[in-house]
C-alpha positions as CSV (number, residue, x, y, z in Angstrom):
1,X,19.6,-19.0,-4.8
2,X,20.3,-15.5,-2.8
3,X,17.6,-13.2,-3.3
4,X,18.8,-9.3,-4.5
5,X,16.2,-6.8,-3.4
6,X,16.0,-3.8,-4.8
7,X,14.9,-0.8,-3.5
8,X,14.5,3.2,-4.2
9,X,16.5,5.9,-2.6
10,X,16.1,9.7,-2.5
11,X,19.1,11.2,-3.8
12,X,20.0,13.1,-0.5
13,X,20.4,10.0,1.7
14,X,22.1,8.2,-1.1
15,X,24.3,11.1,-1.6
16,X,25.0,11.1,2.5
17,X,25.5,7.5,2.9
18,X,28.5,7.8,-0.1
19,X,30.1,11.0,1.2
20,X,30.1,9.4,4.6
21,X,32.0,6.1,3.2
22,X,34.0,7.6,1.0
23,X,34.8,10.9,2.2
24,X,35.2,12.5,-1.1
25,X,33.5,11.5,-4.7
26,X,34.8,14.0,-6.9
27,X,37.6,11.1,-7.9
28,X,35.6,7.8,-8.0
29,X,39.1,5.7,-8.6
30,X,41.1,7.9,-5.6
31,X,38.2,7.8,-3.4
32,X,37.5,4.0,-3.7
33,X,40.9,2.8,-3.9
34,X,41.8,5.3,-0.3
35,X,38.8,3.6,1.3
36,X,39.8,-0.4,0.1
37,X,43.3,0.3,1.3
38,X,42.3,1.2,4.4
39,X,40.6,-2.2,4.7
40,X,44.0,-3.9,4.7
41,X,47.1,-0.9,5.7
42,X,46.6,-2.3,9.1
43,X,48.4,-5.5,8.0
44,X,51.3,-3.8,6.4
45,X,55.3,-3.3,7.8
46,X,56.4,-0.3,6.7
47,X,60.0,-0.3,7.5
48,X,60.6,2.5,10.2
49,X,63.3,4.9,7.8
50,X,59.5,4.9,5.7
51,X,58.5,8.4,6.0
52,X,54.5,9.1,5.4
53,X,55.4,11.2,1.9
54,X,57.0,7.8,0.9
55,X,54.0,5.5,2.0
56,X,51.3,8.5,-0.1
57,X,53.5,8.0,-2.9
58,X,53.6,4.2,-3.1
59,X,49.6,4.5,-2.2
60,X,49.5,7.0,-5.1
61,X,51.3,5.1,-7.7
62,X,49.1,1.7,-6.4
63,X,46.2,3.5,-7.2
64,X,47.3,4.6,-10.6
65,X,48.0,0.9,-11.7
66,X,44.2,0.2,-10.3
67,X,43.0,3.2,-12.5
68,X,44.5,2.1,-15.2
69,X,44.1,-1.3,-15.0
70,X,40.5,-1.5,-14.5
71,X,39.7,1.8,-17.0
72,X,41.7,-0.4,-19.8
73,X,40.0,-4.2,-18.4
74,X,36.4,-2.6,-19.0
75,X,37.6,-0.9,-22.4
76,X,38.6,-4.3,-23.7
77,X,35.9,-6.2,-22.1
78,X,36.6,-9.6,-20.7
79,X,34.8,-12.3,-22.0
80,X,34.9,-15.4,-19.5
81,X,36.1,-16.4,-15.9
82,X,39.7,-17.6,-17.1
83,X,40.4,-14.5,-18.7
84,X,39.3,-12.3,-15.8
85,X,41.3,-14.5,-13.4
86,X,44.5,-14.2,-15.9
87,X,43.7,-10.1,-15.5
88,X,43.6,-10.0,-11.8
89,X,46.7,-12.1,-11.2
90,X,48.5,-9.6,-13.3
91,X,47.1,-6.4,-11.8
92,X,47.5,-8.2,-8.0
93,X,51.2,-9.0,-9.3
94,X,52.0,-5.7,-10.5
95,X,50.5,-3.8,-7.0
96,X,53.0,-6.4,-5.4
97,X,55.9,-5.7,-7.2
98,X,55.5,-2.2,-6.8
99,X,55.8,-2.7,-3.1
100,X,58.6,-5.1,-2.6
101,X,60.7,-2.9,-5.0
102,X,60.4,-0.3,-2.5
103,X,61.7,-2.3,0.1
104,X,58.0,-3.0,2.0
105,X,57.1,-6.8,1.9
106,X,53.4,-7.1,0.4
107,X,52.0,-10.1,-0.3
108,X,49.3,-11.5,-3.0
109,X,46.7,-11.2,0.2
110,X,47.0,-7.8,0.9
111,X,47.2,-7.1,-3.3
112,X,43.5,-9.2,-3.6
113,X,42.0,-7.1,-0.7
114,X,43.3,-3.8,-2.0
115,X,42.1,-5.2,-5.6
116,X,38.7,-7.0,-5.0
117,X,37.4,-4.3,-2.7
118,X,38.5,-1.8,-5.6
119,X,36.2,-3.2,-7.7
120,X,33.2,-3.6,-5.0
121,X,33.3,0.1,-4.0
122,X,33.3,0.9,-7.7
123,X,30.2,-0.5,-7.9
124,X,28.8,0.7,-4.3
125,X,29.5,4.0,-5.6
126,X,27.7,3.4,-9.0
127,X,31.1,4.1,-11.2
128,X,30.6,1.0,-12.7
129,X,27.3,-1.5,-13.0
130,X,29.8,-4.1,-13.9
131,X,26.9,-6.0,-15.1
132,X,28.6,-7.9,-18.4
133,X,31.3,-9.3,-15.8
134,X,29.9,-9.1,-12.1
135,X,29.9,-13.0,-12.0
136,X,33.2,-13.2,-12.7
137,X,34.3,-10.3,-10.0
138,X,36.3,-12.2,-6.9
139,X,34.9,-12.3,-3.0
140,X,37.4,-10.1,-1.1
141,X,38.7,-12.3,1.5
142,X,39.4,-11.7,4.9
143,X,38.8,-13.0,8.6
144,X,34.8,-12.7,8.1
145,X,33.9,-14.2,4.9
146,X,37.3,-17.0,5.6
147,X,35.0,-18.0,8.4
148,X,31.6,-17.5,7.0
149,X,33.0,-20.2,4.0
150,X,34.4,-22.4,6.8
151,X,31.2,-22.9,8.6
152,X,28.5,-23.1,5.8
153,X,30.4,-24.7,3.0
154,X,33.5,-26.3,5.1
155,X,36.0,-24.7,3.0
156,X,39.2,-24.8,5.1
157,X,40.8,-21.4,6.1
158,X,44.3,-20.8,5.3
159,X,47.2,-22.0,7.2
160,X,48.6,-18.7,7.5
161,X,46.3,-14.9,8.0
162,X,44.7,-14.1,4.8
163,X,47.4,-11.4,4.6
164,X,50.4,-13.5,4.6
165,X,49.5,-15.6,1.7
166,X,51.7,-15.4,-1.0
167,X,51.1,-17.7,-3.1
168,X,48.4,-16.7,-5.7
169,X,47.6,-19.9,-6.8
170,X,46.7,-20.9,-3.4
171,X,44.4,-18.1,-3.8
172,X,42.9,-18.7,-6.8
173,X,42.3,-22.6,-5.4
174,X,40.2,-20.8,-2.3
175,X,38.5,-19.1,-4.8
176,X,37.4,-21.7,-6.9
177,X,36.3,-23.7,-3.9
178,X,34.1,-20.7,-2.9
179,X,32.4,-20.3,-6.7
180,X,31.5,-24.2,-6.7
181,X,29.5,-24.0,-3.7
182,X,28.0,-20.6,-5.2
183,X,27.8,-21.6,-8.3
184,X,23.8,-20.6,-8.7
185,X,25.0,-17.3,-7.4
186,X,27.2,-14.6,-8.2
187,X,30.1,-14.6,-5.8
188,X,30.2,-10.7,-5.0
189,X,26.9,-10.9,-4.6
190,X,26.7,-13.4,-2.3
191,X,29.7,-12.2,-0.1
192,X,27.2,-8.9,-0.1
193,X,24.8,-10.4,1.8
194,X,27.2,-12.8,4.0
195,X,29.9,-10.0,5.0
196,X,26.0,-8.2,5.7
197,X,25.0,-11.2,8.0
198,X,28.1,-11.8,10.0
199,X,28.5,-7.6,10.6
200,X,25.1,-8.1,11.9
201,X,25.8,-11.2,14.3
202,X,28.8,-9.4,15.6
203,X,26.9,-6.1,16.7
């Protein structure tokens, strides 16, 4: 079992360390969703005829389906894993199509990344506590935690970069894996503390 400590903050620094991270919080959804896609842009081809009012739009549209998505999701309320694994493939699939109808080849990799660190800074930034459903929220993956999972719990990386895979339920298998060797644990929370760790070993 992970420990969560919590702590008090003055309202200044906490104030500073969020405008520093996310530039702007006078749009929690726009402000988290600029600062998760800029966790994964680096992996995508934009074909060269792309111009940047193109790539805003398709970032602004992306962000709308998030908005809405997750606005409606926490309206409903979701009520077990199964069903918040059902939503996610949907929104993940419509982010996808969204792309590849515009020409730019996006996978179900980059769509979790721009998805689950959506819902992470959402609760960074406080917008959300998440707490009825923050066990069922997924680990975003990517080079650290694929290796972090690889080396404590033996889960085997991809045979392709995390943003190549395209093949959600190849996805949601690594996911699974991950959970039952967290099982004690919230997922989220413990990819907190090991994306935390491994920042830390790097430095």
């Amino acid at each position: 079992m992970l420990d969560v400590e919590n702590i008090s903050i003055d309202k200044d620094r906490l104030d500073f360390l969020q405008d520093f991270l996310f530039k702007s919080t006078v749009d929690h959804y726009a402000a988290c969703s600029r600062r998760a896609y800029l966790d994964f842009n680096r992996t995508l081809n934009f074909n060269e005829k792309k111009s940047q009012a193109e790539r805003q739009e398709l970032f602004d549209k992306g962000t709308e389906i998030l908005r809405k998505s997750i606005t409606k999701m926490m309206d409903a309320g979701i009520g077990s894993q199964v069903e918040y694994d059902n939503w996610h493939f949907k929104v993940c699939t419509e982010l996808r199509n969204l792309y590849t109808r515009a020409g730019v080849a996006f996978t179900f990799g980059q769509s979790q990344k721009w998805l689950n660190m959506m819902m992470k800074y959402l609760y960074v930034l406080g917008t959300y506590s998440f707490e009825e459903i923050f066990s069922f929220l997924h680990p975003p993956l990517d080079n650290i935690i694929l290796k972090v999972a690889q080396l404590k719990f033996g889960i085997p990386r991809f045979q392709k970069p995390w943003s190549k895979v395209d093949d959600y339920q190849e996805y949601l298998d690594y996911q699974k894996k991950l959970r039952a060797q967290v099982s004690d644990y919230p997922p989220l929370r413990w990819e907190f503390q090991a994306w935390h760790r491994a920042a830390q070993d790097r430095s």
